[in-house]
Structure formats: C-alpha cells, structure tokens
KEMI-302928 format. One record per residue (C-alpha): residue number from 1; x, z negated, y. Coordinates in pm, 1 decimal, always signed. Example, Ala and Ser with C-alpha at 12.3 -4.5 7.8 and 13.67 -1.06 7.14 Angstrom:
KEMI-302928
> num:u:w:v
> 1:+1230.0:-780.0:-450.0 .
> 2:+1367.0:-714.0:-106.0 .
***
This chain:
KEMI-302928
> num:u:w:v
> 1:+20981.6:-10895.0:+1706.1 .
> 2:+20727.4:-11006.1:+1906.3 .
> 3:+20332.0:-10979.5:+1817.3 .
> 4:+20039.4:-11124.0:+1624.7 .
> 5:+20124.1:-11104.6:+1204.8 .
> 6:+19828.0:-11041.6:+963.7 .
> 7:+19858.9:-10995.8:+598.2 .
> 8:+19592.9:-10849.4:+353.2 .
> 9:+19647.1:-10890.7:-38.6 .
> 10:+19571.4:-10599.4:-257.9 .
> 11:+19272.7:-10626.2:-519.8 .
> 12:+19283.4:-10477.5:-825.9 .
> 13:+19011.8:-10296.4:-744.7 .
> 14:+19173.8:-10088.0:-447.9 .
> 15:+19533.2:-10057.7:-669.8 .
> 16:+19571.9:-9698.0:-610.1 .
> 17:+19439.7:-9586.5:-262.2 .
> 18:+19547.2:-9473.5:+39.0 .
> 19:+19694.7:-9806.7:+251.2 .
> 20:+19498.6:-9693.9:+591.8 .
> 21:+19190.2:-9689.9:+367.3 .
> 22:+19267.2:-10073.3:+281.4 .
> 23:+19365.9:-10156.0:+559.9 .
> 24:+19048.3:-10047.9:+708.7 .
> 25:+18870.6:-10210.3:+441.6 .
> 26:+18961.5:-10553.2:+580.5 .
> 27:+19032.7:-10495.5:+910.7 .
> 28:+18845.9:-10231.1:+1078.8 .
> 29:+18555.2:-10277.4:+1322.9 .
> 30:+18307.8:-10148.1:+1147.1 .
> 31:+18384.1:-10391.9:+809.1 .
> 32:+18436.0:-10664.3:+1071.8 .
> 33:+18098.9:-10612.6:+1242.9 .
> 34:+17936.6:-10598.4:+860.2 .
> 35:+18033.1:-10989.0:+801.0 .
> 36:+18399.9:-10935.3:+711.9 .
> 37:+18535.4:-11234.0:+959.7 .
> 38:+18732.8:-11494.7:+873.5 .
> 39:+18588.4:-11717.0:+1115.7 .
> 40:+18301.5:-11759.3:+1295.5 .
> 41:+18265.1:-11567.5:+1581.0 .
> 42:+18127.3:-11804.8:+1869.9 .
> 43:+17844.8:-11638.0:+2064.3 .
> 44:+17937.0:-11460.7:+2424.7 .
> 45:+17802.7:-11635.8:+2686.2 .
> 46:+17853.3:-11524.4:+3001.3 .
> 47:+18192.6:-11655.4:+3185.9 .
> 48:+18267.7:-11688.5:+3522.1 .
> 49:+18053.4:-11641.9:+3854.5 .
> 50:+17869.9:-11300.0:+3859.2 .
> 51:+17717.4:-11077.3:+4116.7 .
> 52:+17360.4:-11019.3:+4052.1 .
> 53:+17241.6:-10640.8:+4158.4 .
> 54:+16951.3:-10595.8:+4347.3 .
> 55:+16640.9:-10684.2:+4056.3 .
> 56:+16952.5:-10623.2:+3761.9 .
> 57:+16869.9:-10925.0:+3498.5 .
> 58:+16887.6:-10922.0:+3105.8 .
> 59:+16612.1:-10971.6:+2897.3 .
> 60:+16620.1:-11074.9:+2541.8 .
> 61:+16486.1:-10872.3:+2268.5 .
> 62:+16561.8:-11022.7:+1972.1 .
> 63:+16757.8:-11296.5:+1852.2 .
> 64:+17149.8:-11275.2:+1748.4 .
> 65:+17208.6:-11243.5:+1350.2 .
> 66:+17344.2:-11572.3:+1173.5 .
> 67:+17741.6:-11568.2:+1238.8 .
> 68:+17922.1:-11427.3:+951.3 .
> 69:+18106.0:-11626.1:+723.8 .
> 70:+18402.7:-11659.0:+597.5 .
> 71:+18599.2:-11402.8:+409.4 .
> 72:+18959.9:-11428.4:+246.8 .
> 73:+19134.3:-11205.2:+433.2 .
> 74:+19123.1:-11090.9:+822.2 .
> 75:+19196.3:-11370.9:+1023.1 .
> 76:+19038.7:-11450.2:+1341.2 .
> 77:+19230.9:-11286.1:+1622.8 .
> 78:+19203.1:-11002.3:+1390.1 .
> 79:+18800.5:-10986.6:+1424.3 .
> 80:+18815.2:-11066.3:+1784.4 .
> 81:+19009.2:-10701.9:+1772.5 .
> 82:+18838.9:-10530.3:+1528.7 .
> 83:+19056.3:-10250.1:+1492.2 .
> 84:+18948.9:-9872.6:+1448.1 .
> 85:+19070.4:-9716.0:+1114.3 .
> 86:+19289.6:-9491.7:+1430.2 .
> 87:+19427.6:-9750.5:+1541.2 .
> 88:+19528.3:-9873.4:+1218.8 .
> 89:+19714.6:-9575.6:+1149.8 .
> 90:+19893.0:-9537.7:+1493.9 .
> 91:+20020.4:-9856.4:+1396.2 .
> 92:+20149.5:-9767.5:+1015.3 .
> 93:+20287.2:-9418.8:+1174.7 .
> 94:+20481.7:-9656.4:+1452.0 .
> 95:+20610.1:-9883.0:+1152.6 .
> 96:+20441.5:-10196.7:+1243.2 .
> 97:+20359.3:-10197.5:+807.4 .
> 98:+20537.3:-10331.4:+565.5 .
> 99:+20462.6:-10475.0:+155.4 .
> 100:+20737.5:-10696.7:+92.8 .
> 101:+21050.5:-10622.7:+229.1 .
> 102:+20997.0:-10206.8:+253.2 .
> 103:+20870.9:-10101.7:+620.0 .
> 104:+20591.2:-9794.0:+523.1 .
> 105:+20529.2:-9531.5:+822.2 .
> 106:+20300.9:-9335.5:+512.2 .
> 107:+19897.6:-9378.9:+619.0 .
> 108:+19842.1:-9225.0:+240.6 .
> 109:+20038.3:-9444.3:+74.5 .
> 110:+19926.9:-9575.2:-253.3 .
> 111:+19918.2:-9958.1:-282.7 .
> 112:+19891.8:-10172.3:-604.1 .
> 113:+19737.1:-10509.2:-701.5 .
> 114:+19932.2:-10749.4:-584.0 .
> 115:+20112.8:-10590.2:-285.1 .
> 116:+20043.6:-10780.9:+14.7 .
> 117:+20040.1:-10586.2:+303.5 .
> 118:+20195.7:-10747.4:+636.6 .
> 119:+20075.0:-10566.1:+953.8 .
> 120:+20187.8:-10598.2:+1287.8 .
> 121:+19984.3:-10653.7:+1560.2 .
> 122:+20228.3:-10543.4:+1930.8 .
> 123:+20111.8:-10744.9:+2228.7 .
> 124:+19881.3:-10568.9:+2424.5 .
> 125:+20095.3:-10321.8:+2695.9 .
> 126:+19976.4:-10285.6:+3061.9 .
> 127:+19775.6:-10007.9:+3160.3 .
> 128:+19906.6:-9704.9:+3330.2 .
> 129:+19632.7:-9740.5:+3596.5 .
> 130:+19723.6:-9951.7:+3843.7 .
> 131:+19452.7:-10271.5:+3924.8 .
> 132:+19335.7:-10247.3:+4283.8 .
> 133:+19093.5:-10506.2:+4441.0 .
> 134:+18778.9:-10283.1:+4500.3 .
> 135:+18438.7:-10464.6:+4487.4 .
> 136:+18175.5:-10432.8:+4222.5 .
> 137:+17838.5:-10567.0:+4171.3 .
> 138:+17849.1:-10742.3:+3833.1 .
> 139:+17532.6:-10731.1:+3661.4 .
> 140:+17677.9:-10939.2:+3413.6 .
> 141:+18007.2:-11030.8:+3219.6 .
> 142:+18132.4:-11238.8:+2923.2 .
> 143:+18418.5:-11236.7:+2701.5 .
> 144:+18349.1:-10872.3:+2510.2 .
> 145:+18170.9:-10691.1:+2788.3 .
> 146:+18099.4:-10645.7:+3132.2 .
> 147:+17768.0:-10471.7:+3333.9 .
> 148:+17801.4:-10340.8:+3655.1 .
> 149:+17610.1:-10149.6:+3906.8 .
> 150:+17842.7:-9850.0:+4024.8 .
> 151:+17781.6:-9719.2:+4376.1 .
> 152:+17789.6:-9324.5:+4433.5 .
> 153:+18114.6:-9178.6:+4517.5 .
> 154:+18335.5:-9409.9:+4283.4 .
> 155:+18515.0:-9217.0:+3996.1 .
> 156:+18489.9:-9359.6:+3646.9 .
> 157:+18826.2:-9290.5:+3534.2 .
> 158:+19175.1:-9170.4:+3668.3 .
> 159:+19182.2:-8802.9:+3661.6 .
> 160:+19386.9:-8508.3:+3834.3 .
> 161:+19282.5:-8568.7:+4190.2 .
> 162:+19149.7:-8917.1:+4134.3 .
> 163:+19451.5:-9107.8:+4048.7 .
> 164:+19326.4:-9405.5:+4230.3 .
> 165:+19007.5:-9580.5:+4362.3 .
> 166:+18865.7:-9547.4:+4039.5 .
> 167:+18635.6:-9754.3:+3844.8 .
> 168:+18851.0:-9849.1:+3600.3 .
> 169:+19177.0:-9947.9:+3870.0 .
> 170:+18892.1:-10144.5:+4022.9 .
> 171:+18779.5:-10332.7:+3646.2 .
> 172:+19195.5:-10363.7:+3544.1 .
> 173:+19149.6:-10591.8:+3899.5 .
> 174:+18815.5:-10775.9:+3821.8 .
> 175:+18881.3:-10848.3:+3445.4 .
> 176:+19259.5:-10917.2:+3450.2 .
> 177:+19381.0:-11115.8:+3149.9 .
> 178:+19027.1:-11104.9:+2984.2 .
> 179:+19099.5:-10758.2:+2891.4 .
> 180:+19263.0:-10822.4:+2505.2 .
> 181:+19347.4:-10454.1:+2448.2 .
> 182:+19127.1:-10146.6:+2381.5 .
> 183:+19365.6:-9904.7:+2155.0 .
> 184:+19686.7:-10138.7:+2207.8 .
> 185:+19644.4:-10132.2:+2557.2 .
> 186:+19511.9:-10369.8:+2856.0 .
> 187:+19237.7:-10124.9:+2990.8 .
> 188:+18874.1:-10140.4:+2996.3 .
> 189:+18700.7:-9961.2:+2744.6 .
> 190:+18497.8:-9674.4:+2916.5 .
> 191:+18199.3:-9561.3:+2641.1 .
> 192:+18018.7:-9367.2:+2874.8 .
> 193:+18067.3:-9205.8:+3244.3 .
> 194:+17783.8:-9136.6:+3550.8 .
> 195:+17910.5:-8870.7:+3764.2 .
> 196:+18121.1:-8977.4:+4055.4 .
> 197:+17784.4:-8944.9:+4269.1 .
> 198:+17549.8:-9088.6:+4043.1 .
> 199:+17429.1:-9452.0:+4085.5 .
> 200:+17382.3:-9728.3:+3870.3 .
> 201:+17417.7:-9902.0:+3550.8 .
> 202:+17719.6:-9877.0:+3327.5 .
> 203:+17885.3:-10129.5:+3031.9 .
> 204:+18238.1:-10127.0:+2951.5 .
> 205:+18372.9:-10302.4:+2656.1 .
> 206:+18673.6:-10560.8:+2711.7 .
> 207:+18817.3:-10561.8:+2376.4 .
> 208:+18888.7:-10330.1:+2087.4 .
> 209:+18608.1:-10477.6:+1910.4 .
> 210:+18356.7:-10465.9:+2181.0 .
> 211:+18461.5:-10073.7:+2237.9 .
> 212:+18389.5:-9956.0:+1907.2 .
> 213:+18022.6:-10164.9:+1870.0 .
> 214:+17900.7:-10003.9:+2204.4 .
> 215:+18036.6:-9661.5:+2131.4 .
> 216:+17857.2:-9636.2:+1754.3 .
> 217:+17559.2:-9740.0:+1944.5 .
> 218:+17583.5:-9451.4:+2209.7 .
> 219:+17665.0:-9208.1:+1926.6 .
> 220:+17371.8:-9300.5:+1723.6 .
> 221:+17177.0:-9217.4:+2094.9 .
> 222:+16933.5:-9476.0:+1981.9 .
> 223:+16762.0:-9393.7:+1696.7 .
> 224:+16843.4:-9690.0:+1481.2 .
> 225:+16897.0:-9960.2:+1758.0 .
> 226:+16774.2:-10059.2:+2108.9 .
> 227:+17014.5:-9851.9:+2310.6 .
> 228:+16818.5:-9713.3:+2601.8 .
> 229:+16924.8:-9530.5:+2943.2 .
> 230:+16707.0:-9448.0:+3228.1 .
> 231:+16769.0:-9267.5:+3502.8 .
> 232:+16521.2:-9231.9:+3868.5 .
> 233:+16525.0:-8847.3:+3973.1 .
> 234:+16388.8:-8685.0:+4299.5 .
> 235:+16324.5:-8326.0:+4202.7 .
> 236:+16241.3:-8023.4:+4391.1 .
> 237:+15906.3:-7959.7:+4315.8 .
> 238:+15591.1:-8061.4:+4099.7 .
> 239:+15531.4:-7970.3:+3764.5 .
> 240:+15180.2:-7884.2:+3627.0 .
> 241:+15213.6:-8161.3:+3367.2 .
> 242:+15257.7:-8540.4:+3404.3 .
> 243:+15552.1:-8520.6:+3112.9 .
> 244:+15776.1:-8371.0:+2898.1 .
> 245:+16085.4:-8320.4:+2674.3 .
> 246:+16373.7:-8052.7:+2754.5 .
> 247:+16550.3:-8004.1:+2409.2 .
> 248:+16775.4:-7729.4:+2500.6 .
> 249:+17133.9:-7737.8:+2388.9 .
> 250:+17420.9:-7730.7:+2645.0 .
> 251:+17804.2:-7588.2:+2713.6 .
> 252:+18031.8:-7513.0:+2887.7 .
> 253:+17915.0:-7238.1:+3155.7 .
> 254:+18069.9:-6924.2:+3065.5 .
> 255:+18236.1:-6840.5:+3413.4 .
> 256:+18282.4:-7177.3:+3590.2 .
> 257:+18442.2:-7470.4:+3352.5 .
> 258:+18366.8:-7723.8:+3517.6 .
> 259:+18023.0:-7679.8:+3509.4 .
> 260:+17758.9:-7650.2:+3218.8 .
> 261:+17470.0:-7453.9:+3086.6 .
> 262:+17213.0:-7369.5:+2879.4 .
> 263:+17319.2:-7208.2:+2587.4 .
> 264:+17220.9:-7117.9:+2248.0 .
> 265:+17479.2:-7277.2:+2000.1 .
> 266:+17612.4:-7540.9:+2232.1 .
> 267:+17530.9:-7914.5:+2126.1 .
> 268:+17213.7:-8038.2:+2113.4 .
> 269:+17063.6:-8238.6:+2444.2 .
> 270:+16715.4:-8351.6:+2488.6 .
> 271:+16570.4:-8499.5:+2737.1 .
> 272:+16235.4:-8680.3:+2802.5 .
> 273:+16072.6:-8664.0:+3172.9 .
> 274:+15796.1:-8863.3:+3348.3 .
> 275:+15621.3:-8787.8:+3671.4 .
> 276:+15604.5:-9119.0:+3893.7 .
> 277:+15542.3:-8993.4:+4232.9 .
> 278:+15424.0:-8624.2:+4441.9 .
> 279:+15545.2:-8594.7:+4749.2 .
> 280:+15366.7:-8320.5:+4997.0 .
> 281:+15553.3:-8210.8:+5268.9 .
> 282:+15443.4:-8109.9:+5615.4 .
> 283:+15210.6:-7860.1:+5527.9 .
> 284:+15076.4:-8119.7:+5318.1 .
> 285:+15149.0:-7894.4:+5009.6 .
> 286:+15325.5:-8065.8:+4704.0 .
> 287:+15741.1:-7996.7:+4783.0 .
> 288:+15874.0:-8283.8:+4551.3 .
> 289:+15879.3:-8542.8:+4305.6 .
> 290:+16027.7:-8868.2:+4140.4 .
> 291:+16090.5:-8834.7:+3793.9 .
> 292:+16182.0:-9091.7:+3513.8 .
> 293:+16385.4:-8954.0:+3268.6 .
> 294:+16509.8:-9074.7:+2936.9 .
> 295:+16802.9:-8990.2:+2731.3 .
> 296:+16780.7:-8889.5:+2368.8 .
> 297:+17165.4:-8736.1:+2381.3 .
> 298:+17422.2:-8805.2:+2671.8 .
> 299:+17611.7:-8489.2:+2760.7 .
> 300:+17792.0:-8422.7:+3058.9 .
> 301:+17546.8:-8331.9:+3361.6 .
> 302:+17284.0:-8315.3:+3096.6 .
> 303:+16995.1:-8456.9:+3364.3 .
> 304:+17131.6:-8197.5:+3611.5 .
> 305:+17109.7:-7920.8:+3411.2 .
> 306:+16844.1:-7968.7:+3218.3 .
> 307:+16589.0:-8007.6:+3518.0 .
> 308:+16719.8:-7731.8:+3708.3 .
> 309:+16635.6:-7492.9:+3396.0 .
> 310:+16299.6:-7617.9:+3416.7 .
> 311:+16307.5:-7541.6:+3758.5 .
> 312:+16293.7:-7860.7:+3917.1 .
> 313:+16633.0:-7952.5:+3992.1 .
> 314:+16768.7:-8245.6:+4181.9 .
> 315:+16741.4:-8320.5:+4542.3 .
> 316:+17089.4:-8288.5:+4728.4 .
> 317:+17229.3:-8131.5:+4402.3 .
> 318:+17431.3:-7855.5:+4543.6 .
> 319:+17614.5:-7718.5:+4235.0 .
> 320:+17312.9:-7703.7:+3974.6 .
> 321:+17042.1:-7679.3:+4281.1 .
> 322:+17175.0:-7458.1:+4595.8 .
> 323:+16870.2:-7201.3:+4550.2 .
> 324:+16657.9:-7489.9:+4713.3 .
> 325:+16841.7:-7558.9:+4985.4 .
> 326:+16629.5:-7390.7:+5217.3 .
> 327:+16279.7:-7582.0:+5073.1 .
> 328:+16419.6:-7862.4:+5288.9 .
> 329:+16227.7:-7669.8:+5592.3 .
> 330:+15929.7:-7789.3:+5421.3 .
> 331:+16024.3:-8176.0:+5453.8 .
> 332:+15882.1:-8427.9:+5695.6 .
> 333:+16171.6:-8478.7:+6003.8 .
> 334:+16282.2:-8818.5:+5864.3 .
> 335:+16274.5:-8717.0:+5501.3 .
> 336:+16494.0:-8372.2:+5586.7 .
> 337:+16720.2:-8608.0:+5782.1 .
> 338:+16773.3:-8852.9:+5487.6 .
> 339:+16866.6:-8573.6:+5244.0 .
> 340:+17072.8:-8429.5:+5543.4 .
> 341:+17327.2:-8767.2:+5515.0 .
> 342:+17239.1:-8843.1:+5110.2 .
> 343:+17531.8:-8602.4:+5027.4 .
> 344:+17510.8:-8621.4:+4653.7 .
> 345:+17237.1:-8563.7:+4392.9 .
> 346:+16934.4:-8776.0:+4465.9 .
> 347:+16986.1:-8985.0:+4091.9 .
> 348:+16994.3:-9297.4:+3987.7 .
> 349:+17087.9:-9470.3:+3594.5 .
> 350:+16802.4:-9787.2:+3678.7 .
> 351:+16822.6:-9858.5:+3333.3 .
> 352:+17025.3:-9971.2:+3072.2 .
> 353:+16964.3:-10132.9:+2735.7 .
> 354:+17197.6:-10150.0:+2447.8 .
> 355:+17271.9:-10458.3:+2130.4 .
> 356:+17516.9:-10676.3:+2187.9 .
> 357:+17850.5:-10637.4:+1976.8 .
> 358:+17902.6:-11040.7:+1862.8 .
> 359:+17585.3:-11177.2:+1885.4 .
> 360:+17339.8:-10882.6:+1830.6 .
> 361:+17117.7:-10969.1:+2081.5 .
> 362:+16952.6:-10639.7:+2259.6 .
> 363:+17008.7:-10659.4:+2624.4 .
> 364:+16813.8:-10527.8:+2921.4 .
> 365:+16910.1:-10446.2:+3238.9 .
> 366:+16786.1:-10281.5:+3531.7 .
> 367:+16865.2:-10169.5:+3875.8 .
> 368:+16637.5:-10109.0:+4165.8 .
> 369:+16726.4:-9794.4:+4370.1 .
> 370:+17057.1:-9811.1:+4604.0 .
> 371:+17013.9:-9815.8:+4995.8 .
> 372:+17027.2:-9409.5:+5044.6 .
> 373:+16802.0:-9316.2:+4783.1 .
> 374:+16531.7:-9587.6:+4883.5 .
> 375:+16573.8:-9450.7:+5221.7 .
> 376:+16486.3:-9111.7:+5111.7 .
> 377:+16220.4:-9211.4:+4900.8 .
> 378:+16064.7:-9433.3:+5212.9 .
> 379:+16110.8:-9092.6:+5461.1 .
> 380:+15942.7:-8873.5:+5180.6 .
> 381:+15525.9:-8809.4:+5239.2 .
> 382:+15435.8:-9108.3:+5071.8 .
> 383:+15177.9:-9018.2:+4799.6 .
> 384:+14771.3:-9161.1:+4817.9 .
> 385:+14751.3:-9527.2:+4746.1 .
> 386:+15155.5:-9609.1:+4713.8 .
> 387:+15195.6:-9962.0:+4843.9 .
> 388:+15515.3:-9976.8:+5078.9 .
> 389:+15804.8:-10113.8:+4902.7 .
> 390:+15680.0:-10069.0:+4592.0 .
> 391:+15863.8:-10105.0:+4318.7 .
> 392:+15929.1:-9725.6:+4087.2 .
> 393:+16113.2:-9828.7:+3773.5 .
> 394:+15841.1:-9812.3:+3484.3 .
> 395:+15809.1:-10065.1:+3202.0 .
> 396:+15826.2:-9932.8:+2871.3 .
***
C-alpha cells in the first residue's frame, strides 16, 4: 500500500476513549497549531515570482510566535497536514487504522495504554476540476497560501453551469504540485467566496493545514485576531449620516432561493458603513455615494442586501437594486454611460487582512479599484476639493 505511515502511542491517561478523539489529540490542526509539532516548522516565505496588483502589498503587524518544539508524537509531514478531526475519521471509516495487526473502521473505538495506533496517510488524489491556464494577479504566494486579486466575472468554484473557467481550475493550474492536499485531495482550499461579479482580494489555503488556520479565523469574524475585510461600494444615494452599522440577520428569501433577505430568525450579519465620497448629479442634487464597508459576519450577498434595506443599494446591482434603475436619468452623460457598460454591481473587496497559519504574522493587503469601477468613479460629479486620481481606500 502506498502512502505516508504515522503512528501515535497510547498514554495511560487517554486508555479508554474514543480513537478519533486521540487521534485528534496528536494529530489534528488545531493541537498542531497549539505547539504539538514534531519539528520545527520553517517560516513561509514567499516562493516563486509573483504578480503584484495594482497598490496590493503586505504589511507586518506583529511578529511570528517562537516555532514550536518538539513533541513525541506527530511527525513532521504530519504537521505540515494538520489534519481536521473529519478527516481523521474519513480515514478510520475507509480503514486506513490499525493497533497492531487488527485494521479498526470504529471512530468510537476504545483504545488502551499501550496500543500504538498506525494511521495511514493515502497520497493526495487529483482533483475533479480540471487545471486550465487562466491568468491571475498574485498578490502574493508561499508554501501554505496564496493572495490574489480576482477580476469580476470569474466564478470561485465549479458549480452547475460553471463547470469550467473557474477560479479554482485556474489555481489547480497556477499552484500545481504545491498543492499537498486539502481533505485528501489536490485542490485549493476555498475559505471564503466574492460573488462571480465582485472584485478583489481573496486567500486560499494550499494545504490541509493552511485551510483549517484561515477558516477558524473567518469563523471567529475577527474578534480575537486581525482578520479584516473591506469592501469599496458605490451606492444609490446619500445618507443623512456619515456612518453606520446594519445588524440585521439574513436568509434565504422566501420566494426566490437563490437570493437572500432580511429576516427575523435568520443568522446574524452586521455590517459597518462609511461615507467617503457624494456625488451630485446633473441637477447638482446629491444622486450617489462611495461607501467603505466592513465586515463583522460574511454571509452570502450580505453587502448587497444589507445596503439595499437601508435603501442605498449598489450601483449596477440589478437583482437586490432594479427599483433604481431609472435614477440613472439623473447621472452626468459619461457617468450614465460607465454604469451603462459596468454590467455588475459597482463593488469592490480592497481589503484584506488575516494571521498567518505557520508563522503568525498578521498580513495586510490591499487593492486599489479595478479599471471599470475607477472609470465610473472618474465619470461620477466629482465631489468639492477631490484631487484627481486620488486614492479612496481609508487607513484604519
């Protein structure tokens, strides 16, 4: 049989419990990211030539932990996995398990002190997807993770419809052999999505390790650690105020699925919005705006809907928006033109920040806005005082 070997002896202390729950003990992601190595992990620097996005750089806040040190039991390959307590027991249910000579398919089964468990790590399979050479801008890349700057109108993932063209067919292309398996498998390791026309930044883990770091972070939505997502937002509109939060929980919408809504007892969503720029239009009365908005939760359309039930919803936005089609009268020529050819929602993810999973170091990136929404921005009534070519992206 072929495959990586790995073999974890039983304390006395954990005679009696469930074998996932050892195995987890030792090997799983989480214990591996608390110091349970058995080597030390060598910092990720980045590897290979990368594509810089327009004004996308990292910037250092904070300093990486001391490596962790050695511990009896995982070895290193192991940690360079870090395997999810689900993965672990896919792998017992598939039989990859044994203590001693007896192959165990039983996640509950009870171990004793002095069993030493032999697991079975299968090489990693292909992916389904197939790799296709479509270009990205990398933002930047090392061994556990990669940044890049998605363009509107690429897909995330393969889907009914999308079976192709996506970003992941184009990442199985770009990363190649430096993918070392997210759940078994040579794919990269999607922990959160933009809509297929949303712009900017996204990270996608490379390893199994990597994967389950970055998606604790986006879980936690911040609150402990330095994950932070910013999005650019030309609204309909101008609100009375210069900011605000929208905590209002959202679901599906009760007569179109693939859509969502406001509703009472759907999960909770909040997010925070910031006034950057009033635009007037040709009556020189205020007709829109440029928003910053923050994330405090991440759900599906959550920007989208969330602005249009404030009643500001997004330029071009034509499923949570089409009410405000006809405002576009009220546009300068050039600016009504530019939204004519935007086709998609006038947003844009210009910032990302999140902790690295090896070293610890929190990350920074940032993205300035793409060609069609700086062209929109440039046709809009430019407000009093705006220097041309200004820069939008606030600073924290």
């Amino acid at each position: 049989m072929t495959g990586q070997f790995e073999s974890v002896a039983v304390s006395a202390a954990e005679s009696g419990e469930r074998l996932d729950r050892v195995l987890a003990g030792h090997l799983s992601a989480g214990h591996l990211g608390a110091g349970h190595l058995d080597a030390e992990r060598p910092s990720a620097e980045p590897t290979g030539a990368t594509k810089m996005a327009p004004a996308g750089r990292a910037r250092p806040a904070g300093r990486a932990p001391p490596a962790a040190r050695v511990a009896p039991v995982a070895q290193a390959e192991t940690a360079a996995r870090g395997l999810s307590r689900t993965r672990l027991k896919a792998l017992i249910l598939e039989g990859n398990v044994a203590i001693g000579e007896r192959t165990i398919r039983d996640p509950g089964y009870r171990v004793n002190a002095g069993d030493v468990i032999r697991l079975r790590l299968p090489p990693a399979e292909a992916a389904t997807p197939a790799a296709e050479p479509i270009p990205l801008t990398v933002v930047y890349e090392d061994d556990d993770l990669i940044v890049i700057d998605k363009p509107a109108g690429l897909v995330v993932h393969p889907a009914a419809g999308n079976r192709s063209g996506t970003l992941v067919n184009a990442l199985l292309a770009h990363c190649g052999e430096s993918l070392s398996g997210i759940g078994g498998e040579k794919r990269p390791g999607i922990v959160h999505r933009l809509d297929k026309d949303t712009s900017g930044l996204m990270v996608v883990a490379k390893n199994d390790r990597a994967h389950h770091a970055l998606a604790r972070q986006f879980a936690d939505h911040g609150r402990t650690g330095p994950l932070a997502r910013g999005y650019l937002a030309f609204v309909w509109g101008v609100p009375d105020r210069p900011r605000g939060t929208i905590d209002a929980p959202l679901d599906r919408h009760p007569r179109a699925r693939d859509r969502r809504a406001v509703r009472q007892g759907g999960r909770a969503a909040i997010t925070h919005w910031q006034v950057l720029e009033r635009y007037n239009g040709v009556e020189r009365h205020p007709v829109a705006s440029l928003f910053a908005c923050r994330l405090e939760t991440g759900r599906t359309h959550q920007i989208r809907v969330h602005l249009a039930h404030i009643g500001h919803p997004l330029l071009g936005d034509d499923v949570y928006g089409p009410g405000f089609k006809t405002k576009a009268a009220h546009l300068a020529p050039g600016a009504r033109e530019s939204l004519r050819h935007l086709g998609r929602q006038a947003l844009h993810a210009y910032l990302l920040g999140f902790r690295h999973p090896s070293t610890g170091e929190a990350l920074e990136f940032r993205s300035e806005l793409p060609g069609d929404l700086a062209r929109l921005r440039h046709e809009l009534e430019p407000p009093a005082g705006r220097r041309s070519g200004a820069g939008v992206a606030p600073r924290p």
